[in-house]
Backbone bond lengths (Angstrom), bond angles and torsions (degrees), N, CA, C in turn:
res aa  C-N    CA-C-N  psi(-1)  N-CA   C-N-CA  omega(-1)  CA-C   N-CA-C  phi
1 X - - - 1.453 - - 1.518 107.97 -
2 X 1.331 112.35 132.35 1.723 105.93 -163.32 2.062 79.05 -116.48
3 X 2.087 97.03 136.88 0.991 131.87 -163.67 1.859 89.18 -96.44
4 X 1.930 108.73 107.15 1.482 91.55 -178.59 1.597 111.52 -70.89
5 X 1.420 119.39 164.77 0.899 138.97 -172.80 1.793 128.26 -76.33
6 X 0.804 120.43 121.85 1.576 119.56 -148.54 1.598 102.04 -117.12
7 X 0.891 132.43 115.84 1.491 149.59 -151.06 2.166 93.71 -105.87
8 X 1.324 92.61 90.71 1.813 109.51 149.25 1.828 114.20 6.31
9 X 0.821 120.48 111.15 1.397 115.56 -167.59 1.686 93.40 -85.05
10 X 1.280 115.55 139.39 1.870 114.35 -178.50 1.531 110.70 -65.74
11 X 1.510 91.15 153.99 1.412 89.32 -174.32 1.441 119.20 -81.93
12 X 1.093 127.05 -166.40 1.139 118.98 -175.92 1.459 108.00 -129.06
13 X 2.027 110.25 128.81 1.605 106.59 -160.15 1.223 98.53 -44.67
14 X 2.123 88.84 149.42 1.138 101.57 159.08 1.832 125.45 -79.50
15 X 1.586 122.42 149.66 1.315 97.17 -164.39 1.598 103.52 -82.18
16 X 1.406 101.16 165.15 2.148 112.56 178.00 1.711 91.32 -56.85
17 X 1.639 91.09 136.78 1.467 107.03 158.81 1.731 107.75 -55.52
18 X 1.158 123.17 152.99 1.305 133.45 171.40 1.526 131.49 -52.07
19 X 0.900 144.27 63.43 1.973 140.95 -155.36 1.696 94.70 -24.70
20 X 1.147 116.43 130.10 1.338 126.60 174.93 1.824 97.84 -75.71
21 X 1.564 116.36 -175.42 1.326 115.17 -178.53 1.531 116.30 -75.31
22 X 1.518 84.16 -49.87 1.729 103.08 170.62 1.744 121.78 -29.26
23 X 1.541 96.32 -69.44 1.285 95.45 -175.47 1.815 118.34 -79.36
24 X 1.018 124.64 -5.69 1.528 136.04 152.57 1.319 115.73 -58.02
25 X 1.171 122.86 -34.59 1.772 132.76 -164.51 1.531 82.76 -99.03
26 X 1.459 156.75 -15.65 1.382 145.12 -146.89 1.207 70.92 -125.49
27 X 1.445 141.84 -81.83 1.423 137.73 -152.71 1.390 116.82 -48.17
28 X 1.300 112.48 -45.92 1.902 125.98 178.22 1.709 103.72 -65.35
29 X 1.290 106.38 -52.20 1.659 99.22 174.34 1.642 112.50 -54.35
30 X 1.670 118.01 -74.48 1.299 86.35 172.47 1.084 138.02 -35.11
31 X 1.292 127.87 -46.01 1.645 124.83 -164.86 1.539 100.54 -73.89
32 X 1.164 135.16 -13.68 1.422 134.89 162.33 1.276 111.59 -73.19
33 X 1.132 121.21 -40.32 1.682 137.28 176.06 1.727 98.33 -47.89
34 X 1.074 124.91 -68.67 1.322 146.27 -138.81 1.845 98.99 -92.60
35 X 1.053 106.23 -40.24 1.862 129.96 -172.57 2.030 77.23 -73.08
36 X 1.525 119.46 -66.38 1.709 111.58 -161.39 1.655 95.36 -58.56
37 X 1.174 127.53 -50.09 1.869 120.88 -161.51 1.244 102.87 -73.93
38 X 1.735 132.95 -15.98 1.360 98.45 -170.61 1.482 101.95 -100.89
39 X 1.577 111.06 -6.21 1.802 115.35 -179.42 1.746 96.25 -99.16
40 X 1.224 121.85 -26.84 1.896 126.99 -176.10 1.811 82.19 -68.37
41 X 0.857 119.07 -90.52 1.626 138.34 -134.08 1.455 92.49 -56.23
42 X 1.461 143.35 -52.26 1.427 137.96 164.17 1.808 116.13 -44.37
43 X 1.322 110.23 -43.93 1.432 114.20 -169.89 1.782 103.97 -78.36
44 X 1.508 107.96 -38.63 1.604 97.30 -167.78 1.820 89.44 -75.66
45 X 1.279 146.66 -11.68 1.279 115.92 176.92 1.239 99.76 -89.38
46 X 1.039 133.65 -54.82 1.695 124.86 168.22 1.760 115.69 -21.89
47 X 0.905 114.43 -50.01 1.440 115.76 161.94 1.444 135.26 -70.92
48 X 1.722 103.67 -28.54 1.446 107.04 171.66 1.731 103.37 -73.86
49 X 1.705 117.59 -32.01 1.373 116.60 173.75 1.174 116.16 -48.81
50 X 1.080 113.76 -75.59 1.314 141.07 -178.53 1.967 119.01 -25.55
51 X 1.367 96.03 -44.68 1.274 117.20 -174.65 1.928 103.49 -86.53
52 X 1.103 111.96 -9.99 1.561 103.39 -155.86 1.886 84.53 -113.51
53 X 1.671 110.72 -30.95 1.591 104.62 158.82 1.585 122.30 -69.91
54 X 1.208 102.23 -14.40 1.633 86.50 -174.07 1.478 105.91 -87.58
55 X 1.456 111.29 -34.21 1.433 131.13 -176.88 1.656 104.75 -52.85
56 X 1.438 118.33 -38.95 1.867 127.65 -170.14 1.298 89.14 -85.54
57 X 1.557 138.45 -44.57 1.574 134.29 -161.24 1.551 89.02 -75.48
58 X 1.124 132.67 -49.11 1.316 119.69 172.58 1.140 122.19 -37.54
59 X 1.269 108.69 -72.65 1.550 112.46 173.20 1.310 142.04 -36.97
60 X 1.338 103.48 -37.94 1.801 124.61 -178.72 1.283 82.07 -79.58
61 X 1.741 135.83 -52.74 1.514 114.90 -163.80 1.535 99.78 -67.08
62 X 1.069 134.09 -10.37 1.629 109.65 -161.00 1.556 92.46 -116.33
63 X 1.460 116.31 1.18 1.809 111.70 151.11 1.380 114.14 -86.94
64 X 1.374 121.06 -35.64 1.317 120.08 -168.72 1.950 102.91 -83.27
65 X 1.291 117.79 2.15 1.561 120.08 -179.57 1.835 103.80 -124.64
66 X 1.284 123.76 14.04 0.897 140.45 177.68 2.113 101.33 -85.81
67 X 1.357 105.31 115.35 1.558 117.88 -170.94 1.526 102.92 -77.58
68 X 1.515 103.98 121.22 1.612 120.84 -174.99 1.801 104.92 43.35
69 X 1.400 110.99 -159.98 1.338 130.05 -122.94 1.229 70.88 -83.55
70 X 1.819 111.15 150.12 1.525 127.07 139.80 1.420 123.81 -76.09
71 X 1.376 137.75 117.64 1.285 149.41 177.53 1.421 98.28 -57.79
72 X 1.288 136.22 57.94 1.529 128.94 174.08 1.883 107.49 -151.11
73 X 0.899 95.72 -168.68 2.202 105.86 -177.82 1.563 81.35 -95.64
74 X 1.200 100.88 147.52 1.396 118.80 150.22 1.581 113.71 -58.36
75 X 1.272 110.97 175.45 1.822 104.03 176.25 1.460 96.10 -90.06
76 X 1.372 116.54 166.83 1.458 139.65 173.43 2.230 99.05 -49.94
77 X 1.262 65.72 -63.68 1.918 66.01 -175.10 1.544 126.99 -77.99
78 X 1.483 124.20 8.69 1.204 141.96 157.73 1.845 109.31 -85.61
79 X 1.362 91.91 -21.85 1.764 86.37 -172.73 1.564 106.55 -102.20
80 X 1.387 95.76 6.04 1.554 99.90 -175.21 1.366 123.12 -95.85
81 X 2.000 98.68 -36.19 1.233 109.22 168.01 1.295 117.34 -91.45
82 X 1.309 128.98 -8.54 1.796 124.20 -176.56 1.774 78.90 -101.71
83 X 1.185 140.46 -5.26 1.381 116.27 157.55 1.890 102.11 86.53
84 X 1.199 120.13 0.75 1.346 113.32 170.53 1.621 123.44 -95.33
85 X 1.284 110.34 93.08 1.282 120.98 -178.08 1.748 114.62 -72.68
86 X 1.170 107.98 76.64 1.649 111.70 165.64 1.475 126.92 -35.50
87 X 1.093 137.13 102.22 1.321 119.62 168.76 1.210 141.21 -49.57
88 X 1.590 121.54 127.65 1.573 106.13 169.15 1.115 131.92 -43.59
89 X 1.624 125.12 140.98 1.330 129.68 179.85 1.586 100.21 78.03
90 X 1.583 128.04 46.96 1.245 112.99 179.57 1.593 89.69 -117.60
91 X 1.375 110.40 155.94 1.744 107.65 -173.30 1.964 94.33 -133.52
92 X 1.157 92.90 167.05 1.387 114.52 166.79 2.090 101.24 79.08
93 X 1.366 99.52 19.52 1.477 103.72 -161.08 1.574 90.53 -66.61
94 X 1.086 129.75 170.90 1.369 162.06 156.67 2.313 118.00 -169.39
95 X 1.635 85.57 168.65 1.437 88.83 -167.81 0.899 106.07 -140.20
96 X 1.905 136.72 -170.96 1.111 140.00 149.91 1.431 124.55 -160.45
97 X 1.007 126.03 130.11 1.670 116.44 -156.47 1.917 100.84 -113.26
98 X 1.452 104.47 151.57 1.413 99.48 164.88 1.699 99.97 -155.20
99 X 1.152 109.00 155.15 1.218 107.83 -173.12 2.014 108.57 -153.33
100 X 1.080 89.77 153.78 2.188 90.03 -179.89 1.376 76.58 -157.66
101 X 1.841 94.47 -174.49 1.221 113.69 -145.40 1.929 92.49 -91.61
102 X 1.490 119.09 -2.88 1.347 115.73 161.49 1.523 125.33 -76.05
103 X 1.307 100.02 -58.30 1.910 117.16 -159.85 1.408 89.00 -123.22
104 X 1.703 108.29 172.61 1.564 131.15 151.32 1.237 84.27 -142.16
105 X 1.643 90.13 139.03 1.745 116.74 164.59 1.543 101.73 -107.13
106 X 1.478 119.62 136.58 1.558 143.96 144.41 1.716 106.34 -79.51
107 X 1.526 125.57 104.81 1.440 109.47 127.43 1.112 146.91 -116.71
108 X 1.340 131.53 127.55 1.343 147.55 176.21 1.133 124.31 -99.69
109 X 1.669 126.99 154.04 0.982 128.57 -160.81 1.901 82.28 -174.83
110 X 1.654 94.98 131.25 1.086 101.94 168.81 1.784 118.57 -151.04
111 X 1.232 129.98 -157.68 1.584 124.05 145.21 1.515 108.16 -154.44
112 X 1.645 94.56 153.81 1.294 109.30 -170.24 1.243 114.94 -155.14
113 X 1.611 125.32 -174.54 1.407 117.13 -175.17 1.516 104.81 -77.79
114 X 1.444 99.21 -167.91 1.730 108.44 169.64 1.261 123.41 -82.92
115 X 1.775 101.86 -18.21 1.533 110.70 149.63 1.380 148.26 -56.57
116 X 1.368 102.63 -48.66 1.514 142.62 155.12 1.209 102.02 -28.99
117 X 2.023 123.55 -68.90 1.034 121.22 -154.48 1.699 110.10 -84.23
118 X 1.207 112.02 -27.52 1.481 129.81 152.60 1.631 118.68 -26.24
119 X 1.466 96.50 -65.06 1.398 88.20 178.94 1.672 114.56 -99.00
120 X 1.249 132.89 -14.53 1.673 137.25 155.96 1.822 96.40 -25.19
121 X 1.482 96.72 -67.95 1.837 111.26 -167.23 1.516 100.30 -48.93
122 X 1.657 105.28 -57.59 1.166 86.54 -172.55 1.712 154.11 -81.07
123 X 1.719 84.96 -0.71 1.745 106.79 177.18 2.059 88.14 -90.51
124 X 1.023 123.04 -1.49 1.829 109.35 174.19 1.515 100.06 -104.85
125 X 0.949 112.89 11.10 1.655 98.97 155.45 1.841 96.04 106.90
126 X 1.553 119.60 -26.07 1.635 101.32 -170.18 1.700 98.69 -123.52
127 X 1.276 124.75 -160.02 1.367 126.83 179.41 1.723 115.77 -138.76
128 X 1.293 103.93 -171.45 1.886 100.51 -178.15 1.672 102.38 -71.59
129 X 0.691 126.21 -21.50 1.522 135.91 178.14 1.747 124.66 -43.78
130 X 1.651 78.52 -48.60 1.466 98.92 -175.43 1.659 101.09 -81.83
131 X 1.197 125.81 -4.78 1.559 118.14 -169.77 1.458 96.19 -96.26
132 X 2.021 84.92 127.72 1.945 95.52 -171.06 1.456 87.25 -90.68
133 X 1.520 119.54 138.65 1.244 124.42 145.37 1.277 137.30 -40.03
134 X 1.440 120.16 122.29 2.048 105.42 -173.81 1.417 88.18 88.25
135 X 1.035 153.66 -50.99 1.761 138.92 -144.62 1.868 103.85 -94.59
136 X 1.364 76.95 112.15 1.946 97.23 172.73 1.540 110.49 -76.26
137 X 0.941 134.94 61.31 1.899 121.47 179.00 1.148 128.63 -45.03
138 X 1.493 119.27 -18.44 1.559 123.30 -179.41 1.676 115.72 -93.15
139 X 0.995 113.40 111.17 1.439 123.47 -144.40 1.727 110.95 -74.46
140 X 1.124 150.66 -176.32 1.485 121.12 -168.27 1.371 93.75 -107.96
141 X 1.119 140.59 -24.07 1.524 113.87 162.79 1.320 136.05 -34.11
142 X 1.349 91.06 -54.71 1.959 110.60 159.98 0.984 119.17 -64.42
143 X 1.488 125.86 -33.90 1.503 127.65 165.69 1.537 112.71 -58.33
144 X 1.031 108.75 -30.59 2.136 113.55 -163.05 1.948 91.24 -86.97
145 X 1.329 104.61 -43.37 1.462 121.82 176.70 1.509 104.01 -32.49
146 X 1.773 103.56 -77.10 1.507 116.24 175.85 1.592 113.64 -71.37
147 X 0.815 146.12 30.68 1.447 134.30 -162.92 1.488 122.56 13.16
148 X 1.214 112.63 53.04 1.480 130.41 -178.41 1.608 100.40 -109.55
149 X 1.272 108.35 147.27 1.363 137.14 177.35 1.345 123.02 -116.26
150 X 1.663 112.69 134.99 1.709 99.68 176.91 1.673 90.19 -164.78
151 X 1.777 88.57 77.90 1.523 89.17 170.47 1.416 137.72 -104.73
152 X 1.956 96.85 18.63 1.173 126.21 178.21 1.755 118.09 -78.99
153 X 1.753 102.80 -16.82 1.337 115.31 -145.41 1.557 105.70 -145.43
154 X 1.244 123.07 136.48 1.611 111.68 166.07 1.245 112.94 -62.99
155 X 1.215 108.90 170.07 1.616 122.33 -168.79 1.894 96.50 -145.21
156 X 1.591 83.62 147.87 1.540 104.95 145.41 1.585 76.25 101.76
157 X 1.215 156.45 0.38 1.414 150.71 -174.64 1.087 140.86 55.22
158 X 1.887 83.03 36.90 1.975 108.79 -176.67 2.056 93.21 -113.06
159 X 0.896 122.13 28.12 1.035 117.37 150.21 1.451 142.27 -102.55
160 X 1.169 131.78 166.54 1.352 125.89 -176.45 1.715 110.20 -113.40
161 X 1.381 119.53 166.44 1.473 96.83 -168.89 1.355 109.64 -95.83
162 X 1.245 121.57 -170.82 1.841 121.92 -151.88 1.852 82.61 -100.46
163 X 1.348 105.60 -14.63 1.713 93.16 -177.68 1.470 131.65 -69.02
164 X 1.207 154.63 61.70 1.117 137.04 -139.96 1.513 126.44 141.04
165 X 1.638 109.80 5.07 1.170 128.81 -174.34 1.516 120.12 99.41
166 X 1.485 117.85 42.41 1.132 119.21 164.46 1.535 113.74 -98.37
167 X 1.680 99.77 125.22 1.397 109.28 175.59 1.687 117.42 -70.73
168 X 1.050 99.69 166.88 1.841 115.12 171.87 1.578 108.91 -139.48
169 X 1.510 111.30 134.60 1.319 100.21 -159.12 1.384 96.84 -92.92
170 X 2.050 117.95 164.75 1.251 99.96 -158.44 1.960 76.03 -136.97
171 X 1.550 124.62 175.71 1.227 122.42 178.61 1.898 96.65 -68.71
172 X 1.070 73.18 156.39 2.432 96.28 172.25 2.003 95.66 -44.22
173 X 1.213 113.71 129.23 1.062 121.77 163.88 1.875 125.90 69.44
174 X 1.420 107.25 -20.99 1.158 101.81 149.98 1.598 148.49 -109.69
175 X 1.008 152.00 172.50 1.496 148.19 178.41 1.392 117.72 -87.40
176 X 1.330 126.63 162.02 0.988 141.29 159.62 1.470 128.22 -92.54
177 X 1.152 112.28 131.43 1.412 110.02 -159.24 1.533 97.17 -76.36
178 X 1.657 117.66 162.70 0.914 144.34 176.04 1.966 127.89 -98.78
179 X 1.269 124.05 134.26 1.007 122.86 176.55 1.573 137.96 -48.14
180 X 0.718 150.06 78.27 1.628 151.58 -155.46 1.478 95.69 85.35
181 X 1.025 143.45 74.32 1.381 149.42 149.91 1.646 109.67 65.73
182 X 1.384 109.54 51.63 1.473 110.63 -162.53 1.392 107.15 -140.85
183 X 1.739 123.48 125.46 1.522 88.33 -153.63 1.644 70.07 -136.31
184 X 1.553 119.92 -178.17 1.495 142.53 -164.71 1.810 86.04 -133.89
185 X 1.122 120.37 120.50 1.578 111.44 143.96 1.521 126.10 -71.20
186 X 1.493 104.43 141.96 1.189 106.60 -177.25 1.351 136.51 -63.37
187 X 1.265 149.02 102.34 1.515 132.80 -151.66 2.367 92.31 -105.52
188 X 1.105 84.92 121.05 2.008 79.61 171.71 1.336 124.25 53.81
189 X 1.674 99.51 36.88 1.401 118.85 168.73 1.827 118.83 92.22
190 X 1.519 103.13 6.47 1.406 110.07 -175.66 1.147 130.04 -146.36
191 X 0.958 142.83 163.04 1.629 139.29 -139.23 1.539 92.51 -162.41
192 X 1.537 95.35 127.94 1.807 110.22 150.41 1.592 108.26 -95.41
193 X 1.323 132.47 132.56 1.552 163.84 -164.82 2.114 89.14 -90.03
194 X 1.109 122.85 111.02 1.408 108.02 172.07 1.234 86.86 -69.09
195 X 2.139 101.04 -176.48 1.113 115.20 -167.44 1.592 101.51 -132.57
196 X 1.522 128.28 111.51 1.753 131.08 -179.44 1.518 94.89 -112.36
197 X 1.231 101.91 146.95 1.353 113.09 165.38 1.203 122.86 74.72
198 X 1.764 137.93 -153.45 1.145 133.70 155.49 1.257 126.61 -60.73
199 X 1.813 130.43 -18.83 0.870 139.16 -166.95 1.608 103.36 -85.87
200 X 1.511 101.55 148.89 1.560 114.54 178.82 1.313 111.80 -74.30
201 X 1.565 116.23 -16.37 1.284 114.89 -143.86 1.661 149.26 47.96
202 X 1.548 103.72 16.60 1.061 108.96 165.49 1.514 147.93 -74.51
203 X 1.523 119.47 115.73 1.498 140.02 -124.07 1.682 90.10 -94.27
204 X 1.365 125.03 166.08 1.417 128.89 -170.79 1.958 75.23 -113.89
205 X 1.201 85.00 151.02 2.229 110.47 -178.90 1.547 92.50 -59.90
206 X 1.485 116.64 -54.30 1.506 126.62 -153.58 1.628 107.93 -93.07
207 X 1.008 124.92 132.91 1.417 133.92 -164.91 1.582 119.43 39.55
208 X 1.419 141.87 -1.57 1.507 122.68 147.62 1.665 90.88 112.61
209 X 1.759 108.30 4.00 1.736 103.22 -163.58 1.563 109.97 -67.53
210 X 1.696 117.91 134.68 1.379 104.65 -175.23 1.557 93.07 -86.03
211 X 1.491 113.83 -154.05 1.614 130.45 159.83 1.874 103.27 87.27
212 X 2.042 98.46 23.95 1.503 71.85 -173.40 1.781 108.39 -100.91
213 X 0.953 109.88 -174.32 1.452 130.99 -157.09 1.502 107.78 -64.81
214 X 1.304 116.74 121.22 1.535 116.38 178.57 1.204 133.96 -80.92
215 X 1.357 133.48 114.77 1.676 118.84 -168.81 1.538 105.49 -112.12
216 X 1.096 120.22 162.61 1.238 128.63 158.95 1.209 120.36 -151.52
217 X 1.434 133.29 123.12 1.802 110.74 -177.94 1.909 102.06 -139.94
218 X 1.328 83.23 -160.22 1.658 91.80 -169.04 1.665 104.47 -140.76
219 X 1.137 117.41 -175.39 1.685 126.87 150.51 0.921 114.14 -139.14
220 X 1.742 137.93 141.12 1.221 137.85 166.22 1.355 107.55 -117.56
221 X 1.529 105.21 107.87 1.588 103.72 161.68 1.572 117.25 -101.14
222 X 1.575 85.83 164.59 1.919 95.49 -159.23 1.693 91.70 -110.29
223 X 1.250 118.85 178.71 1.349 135.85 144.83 1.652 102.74 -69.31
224 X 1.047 98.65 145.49 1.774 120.89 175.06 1.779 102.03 -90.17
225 X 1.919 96.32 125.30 1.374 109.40 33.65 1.952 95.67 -113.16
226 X 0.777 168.38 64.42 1.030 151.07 -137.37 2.071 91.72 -160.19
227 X 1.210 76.38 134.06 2.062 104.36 -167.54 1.451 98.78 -35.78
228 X 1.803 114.85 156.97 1.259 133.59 -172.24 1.534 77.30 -108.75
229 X 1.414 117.48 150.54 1.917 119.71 147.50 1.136 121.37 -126.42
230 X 1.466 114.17 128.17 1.642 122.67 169.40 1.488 112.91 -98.11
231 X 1.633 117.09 83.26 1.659 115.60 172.47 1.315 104.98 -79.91
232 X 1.236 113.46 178.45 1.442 140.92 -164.20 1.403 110.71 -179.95
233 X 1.536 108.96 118.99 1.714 102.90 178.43 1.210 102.89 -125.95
234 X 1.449 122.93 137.95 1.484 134.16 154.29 0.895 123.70 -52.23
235 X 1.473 148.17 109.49 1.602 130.69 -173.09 1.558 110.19 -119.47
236 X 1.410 115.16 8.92 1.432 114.39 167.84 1.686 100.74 -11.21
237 X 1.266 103.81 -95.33 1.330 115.87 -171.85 1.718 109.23 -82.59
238 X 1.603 125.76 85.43 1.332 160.19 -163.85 1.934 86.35 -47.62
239 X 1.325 124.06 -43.01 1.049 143.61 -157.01 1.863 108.94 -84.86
240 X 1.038 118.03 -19.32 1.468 133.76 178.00 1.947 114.53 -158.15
241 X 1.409 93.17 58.49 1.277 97.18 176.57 1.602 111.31 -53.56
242 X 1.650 107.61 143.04 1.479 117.22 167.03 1.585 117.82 -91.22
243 X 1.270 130.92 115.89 1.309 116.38 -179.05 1.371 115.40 -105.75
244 X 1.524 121.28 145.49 1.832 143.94 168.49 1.084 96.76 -90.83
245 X 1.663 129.29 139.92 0.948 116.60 160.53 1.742 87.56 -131.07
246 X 1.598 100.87 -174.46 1.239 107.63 166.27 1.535 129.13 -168.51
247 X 1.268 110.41 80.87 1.874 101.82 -166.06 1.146 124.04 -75.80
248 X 1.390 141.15 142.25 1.239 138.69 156.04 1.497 128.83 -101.69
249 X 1.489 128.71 121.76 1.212 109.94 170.68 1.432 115.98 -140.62
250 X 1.334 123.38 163.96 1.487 126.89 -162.08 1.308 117.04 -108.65
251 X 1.485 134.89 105.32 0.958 118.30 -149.70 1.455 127.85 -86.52
């Protein structure tokens, strides 16, 4: 008689050894370890951010509240986007920036050779060619803005140039003197100043004084979005022109 075969009934788990103290105190530390770096390591850059924006908003506020021009270069990437390429070897530069939630203004002001200004014009898009004699382009808002003066010259680029029959008014009955010994009689209280040399000959209203200051400027407008410019150069001395500039752009 064959005894069927009866298959071992399973055992029943054995229970987990007990966690000793040791390895409980190692397990809880890591997981504290691991719980601080993944909530530490997000929060301390949030704070290193945080701190390194407030530190730059500072800064821009205490350039942008800084009274008239800074005696320094603009930055590389301010001259890149307002589009005013300064020339090397230009001295006496200073700037001033303003900006709202419409426009940012660039102003600059620098001096340089006749080379200098040669190639300034020609990395902004126009040349000496284009600079009208007598014509102020930087308008006096922007002028009062920068504490720049140009009371030799119209402003704002509603003038016409002195070449071509522009009068200068002179007192009732007398003339205005002329440049190198060259004078215009006055016809109906006014006098044209001929023009010798580099000088425009443009005469001051009040006493007839020659020797005043020569301007000539331009504007270069761009396609948008990319900066409008109102230059203006002093050329008294043709040989170390002073340049105004002035960009606008919309952001």
């Amino acid at each position: 008689m064959t005894v069927p075969h009866q298959s071992t009934p399973p055992r029943a788990p054995q229970d987990k050894m007990p966690e000793d103290r040791r390895h409980m105190i190692r397990r809880r530390w890591l997981t504290a370890v691991i719980i601080v770096l993944l909530v530490g390591i997000p929060a301390g850059y949030l704070v290193i951010s945080a701190g390194q924006s407030r530190d730059s908003g500072r800064d821009k506020e205490r350039e942008s509240s800084a009274a008239g021009l800074q005696a320094n270069r603009p930055s590389q990437m301010k001259r890149r986007v307002f589009e005013v390429p300064i020339p090397a070897g230009a001295w006496d530069v200073a700037y001033y920036e303003t900006s709202n939630w419409k426009t940012s203004r660039l102003y600059v002001q620098f001096t340089t050779t006749a080379t200098g200004l040669d190639a300034f014009l020609a990395e902004s898009g126009t040349s000496r060619a284009q600079l009208v004699p007598g014509h102020v382009t930087v308008s006096e808002r922007d002028a009062d803005i920068a504490d720049w003066t140009f009371d030799d010259g119209p402003t704002g680029g509603t003038a016409t140039p002195p070449t071509g029959g522009a009068a200068t008014p002179a007192t009732a009955g007398t003339t205005a003197p002329a440049t190198a010994g060259t004078s215009a009689p006055a016809t109906g209280g006014t006098s044209a100043p001929a023009t010798v040399g580099p000088s425009t000959g443009a005469t001051e209203a009040s006493g007839g004084a020659t020797g005043a200051t020569v301007w000539a400027g331009t504007s270069v407008t761009r396609e948008e979005p990319r900066p409008d410019t109102d230059i203006t150069v002093d050329l008294t001395d043709p040989a170390f022109p002073r340049v105004y500039a002035v960009s606008t752009t919309s952001p």
